[in-house]
N, C-alpha and C positions, 0 to 999 in steps of 0.2 A: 400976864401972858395967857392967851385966848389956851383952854384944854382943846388938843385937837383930836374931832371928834371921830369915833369908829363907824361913821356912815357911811353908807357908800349908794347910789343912786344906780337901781336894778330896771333895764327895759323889757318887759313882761306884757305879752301878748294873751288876753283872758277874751274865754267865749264866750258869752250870757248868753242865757234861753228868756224867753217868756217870763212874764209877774204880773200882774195887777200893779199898777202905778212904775211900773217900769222908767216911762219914758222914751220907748221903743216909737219909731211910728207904725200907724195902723198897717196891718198887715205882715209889720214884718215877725219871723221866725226866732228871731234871734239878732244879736252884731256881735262882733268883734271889735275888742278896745284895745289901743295900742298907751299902754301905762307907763310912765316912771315914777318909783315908787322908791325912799328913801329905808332902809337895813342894812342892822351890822354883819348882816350874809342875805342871799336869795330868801331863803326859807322863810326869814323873819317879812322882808318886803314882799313877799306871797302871801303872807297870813296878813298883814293889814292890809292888804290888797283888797286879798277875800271881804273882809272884817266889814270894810268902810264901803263895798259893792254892796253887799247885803244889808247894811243900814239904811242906802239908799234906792231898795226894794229892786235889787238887781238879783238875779240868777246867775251868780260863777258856775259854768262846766267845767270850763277847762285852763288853767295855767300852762302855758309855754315861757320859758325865761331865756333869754339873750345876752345876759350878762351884763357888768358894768360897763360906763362910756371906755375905757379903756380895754376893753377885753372885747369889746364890739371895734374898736379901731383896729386892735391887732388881726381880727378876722379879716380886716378889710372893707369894713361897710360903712359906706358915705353918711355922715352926720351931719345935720345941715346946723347952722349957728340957730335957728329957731329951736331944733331939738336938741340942743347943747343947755339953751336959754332957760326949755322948760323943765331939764334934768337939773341944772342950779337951784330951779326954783324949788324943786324935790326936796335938794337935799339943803338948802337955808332953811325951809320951811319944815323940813322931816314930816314930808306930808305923802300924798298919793297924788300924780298930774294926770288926768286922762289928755291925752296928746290928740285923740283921734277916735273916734267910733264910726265904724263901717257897718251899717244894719244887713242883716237876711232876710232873703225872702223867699217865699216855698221854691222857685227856679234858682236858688243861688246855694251854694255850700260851701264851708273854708275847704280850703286846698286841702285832698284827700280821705274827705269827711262825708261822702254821700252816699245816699240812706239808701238803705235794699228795697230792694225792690218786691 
């Protein structure tokens, strides 16, 4: 009998700034990545979040966490079967999915985050 395991698949919203080999396109500021990330709590799936960003010459600012698929359904917020699919993938894989990157650009700022003037 399969041990069943203490993973649980975290959706965490992370900001990256600027790097050299980024893979950012030209011009932009920065993006926002919309992750799921497989840990036995938040913390843990934030730290290989971070971990595996930075190996792939990413700049982490900022972590925002959303919580498991189930603590996102009690909230109330629409899961579509594709982000179901790539949160399985997470946590079979005990891996990090980036789902989505939304790049910045000097006119663009995440919601509530703009620079002084």
């Amino acid at each position: 009998m399969k041990k069943k395991s203490r993973q649980q698949v975290f959706t965490l919203l992370v900001e990256v700034g600027r790097k050299d080999g980024d893979g950012l396109p030209k011009g932009a500021t920065g993006a926002a990545l919309m992750v799921y990330a497989s840990g036995v709590d938040e913390a843990e799936a934030v730290r290989e979040t971070v971990a595996i960003l930075k190996q792939a010459d990413m700049a982490p600012l900022d972590v925002t966490g959303y919580g498991t698929l189930q603590e996102r359904l009690e909230q109330g917020h629409d899961i579509s079967d594709d982000e179901k699919e790539l949160m399985q993938r997470a946590l079979d894989e005990n891996s990090v999915v980036v789902a989505q990157m939304t790049p910045f650009f000097e006119d663009q700022h995440p919601a509530g985050k703009g620079r002084e003037n």
